[in-house]
N, C-alpha and C positions, 0 to 999 in steps of 0.2 A: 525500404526496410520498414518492416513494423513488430513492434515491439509492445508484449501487454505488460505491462507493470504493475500492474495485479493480480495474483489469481492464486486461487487456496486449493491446495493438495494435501492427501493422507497420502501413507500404506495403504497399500490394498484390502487388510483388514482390517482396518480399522475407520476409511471411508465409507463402507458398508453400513456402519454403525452411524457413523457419526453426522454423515448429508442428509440423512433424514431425520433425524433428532434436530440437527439445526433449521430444516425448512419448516419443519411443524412448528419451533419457538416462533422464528421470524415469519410465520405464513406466506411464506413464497416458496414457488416452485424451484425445484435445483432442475439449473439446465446439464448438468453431466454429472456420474457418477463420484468426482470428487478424488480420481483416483489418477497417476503420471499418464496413465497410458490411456486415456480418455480426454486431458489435455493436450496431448499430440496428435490425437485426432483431430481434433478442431480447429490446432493450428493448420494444419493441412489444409482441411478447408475454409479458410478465413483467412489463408496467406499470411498469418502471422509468423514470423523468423523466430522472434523468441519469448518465454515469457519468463516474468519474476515471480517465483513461487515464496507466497509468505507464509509462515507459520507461527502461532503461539504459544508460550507456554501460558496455558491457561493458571498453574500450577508450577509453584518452587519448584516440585520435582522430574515436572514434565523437562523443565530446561534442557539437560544435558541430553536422556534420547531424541529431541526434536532436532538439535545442534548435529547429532549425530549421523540421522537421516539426512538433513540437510546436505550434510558435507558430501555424500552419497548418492544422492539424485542428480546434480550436474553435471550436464553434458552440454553439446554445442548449440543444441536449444533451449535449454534447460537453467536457468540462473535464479539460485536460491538465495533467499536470504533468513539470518539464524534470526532467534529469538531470545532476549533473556527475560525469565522476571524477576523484577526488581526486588523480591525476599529470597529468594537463592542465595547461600551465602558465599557460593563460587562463581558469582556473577564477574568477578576481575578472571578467575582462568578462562572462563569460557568465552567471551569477547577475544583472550589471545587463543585460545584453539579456534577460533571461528575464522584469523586473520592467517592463522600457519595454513588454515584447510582451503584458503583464497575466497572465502565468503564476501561479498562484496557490501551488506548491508543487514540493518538489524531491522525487527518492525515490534512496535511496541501498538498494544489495544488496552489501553485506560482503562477502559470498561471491562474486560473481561478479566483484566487483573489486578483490578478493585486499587488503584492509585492516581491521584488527581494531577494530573499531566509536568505543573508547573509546580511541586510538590519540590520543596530543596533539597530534602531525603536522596531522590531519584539523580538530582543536577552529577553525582560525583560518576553516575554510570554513563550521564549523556556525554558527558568530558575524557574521558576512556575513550569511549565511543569514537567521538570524532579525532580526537588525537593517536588513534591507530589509523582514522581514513572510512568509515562507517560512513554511507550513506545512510541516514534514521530517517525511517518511515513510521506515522502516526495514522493511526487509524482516528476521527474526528467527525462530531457531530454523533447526531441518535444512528443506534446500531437497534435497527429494528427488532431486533430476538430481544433486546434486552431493557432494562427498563430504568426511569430516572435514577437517581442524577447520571447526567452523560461527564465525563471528564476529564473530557477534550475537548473545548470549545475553542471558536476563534480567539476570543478575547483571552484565554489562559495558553493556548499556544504561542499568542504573541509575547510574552513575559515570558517565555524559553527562547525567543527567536531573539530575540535584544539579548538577554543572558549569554547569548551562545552566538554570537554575529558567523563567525569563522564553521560554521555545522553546515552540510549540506544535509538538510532537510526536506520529506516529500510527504505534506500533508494527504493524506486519500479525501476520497469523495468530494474533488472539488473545493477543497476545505474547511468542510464542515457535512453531513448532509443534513439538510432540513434547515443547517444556520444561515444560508449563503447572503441575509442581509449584513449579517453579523460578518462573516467572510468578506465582504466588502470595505465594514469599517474597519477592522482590524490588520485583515493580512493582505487582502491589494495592493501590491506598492514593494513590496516586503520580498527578501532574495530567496524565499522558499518557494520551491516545487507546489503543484495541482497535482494529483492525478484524477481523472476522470472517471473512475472506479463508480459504477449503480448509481451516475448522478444526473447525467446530461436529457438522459428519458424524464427524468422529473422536476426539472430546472426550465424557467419560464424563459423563451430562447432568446430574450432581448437582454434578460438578465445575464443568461448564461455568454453570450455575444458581449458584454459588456466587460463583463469579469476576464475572457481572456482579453478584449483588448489592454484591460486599464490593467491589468497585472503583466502581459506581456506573452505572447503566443511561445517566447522560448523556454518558460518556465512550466509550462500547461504538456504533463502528459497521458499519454494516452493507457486505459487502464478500462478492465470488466469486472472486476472483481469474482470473475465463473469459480466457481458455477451457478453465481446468481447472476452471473449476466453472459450472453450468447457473443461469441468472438465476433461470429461473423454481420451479426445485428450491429453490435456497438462499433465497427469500423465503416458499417453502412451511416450509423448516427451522427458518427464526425462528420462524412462524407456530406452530409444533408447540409451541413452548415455552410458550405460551399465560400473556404476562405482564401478559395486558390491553392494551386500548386504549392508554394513554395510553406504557406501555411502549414497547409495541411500534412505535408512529406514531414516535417517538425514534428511535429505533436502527435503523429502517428509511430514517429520512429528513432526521428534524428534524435531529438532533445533529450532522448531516454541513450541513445548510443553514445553522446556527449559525456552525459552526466555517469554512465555505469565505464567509460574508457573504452569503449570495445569497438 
């Protein structure tokens, strides 16, 4: 089984708009339209079983139609997870319409909605969160479209990881991208999730070999972040690292089956 734990979807109209506005910020090329039914292509051909589609509320008041869609796109390939942001002021209903609608998980991006990760403000929504069963997903490190301060770092996810011991947590990109010294010192060791989301192409591979060892191959999943990264490339990339069988069957698929129940 292999399973992407990454990967960003619109509507179909509003995909259109919106992957090319984000490739021109970030100057990278989108490898797919950005839209469900161009992720299910790719799974096809890249033998993926399923993928975690995230989305953000960039915006208070995107919250609720994104929550909405969400709940709407899952199917038996298909596994969404909502978004709140943290100035919504129905941020408590919507974590519980997210949990009635079987949503399995939240993803929060510091950066695009402008609040600094380990902020105490935010602790009363991670606490919600986890105490309905929320897998939280953080987006960390530089996000290329956008620009300093970044406000996810290693070092301030890890004062939410100790705040929050009992959280099942899945830092993206490796955890951090661009930090992964910092990554080292901070959260190696530590009972949060990797996912491999636009990181493993740019990670020095003794580094990256290092990081899953000393943090632990069952924590470490597999993830593209498409449409900036190619399903069937980034399951060739794991593939190159050549950790064995049983390794590799993990981190491609198990760990994320584990960790979502399914």
């Amino acid at each position: 089984m292999i399973i992407d734990f990454h990967v960003h979807c619109f509507n179909d109209e509003l995909a259109y708009k919106a992957v090319p506005k984000l490739a021109k910020c970030a100057n990278i090329p989108a490898r797919l339209d950005g839209t469900i039914s161009s992720i299910k292509e790719s799974m096809k051909k890249a033998n993926v079983d399923k993928s975690v589609v995230l989305s953000i509320a960039t915006k208070p008041s995107q919250t609720e139609k994104i929550n909405t869609w969400t709940a709407l796109i899952q199917d038996d390939s298909i596994i969404a997870f909502g978004s709140v942001h943290p100035e919504n002021e129905n941020w408590r209903d919507e974590l519980l319409k997210l949990r009635q609608n079987g949503v399995k998980g939240i993803k929060f991006h510091p950066d695009y909605q402008k609040f600094y990760v380990d902020d105490k403000k935010v602790y009363p929504i991670y606490e919600l969160a986890i105490e309905l069963g929320f897998i939280i997903l953080f987006h960390a490190g530089v996000d290329l479209g956008l620009p300093k301060p970044y406000r996810a770092t290693p070092e301030r996810l890890r004062k939410v990881i100790d705040n929050f011991p009992e959280g099942r947590f899945v830092v993206a990109h490796m955890g951090g991208f661009l930090y992964w010294d910092e990554v080292e010192r901070h959260l190696v060791g530590t009972e949060v999730y990797f996912d491999t989301s636009y990181s493993l192409r740019f990670m020095d591979i003794d580094q990256a070999k290092r990081i899953i060892n000393n943090h632990g191959y069952k924590k470490i999943l597999f993830a593209t972040d498409s449409p900036w990264g190619d399903q069937s490339e980034e399951v060739s990339k794991v593939r190159e690292f050549s950790f064995g069988s049983e390794i590799e069957s993990a981190i491609l698929g198990l760990n994320a089956k584990e960790l979502l129940g399914i």
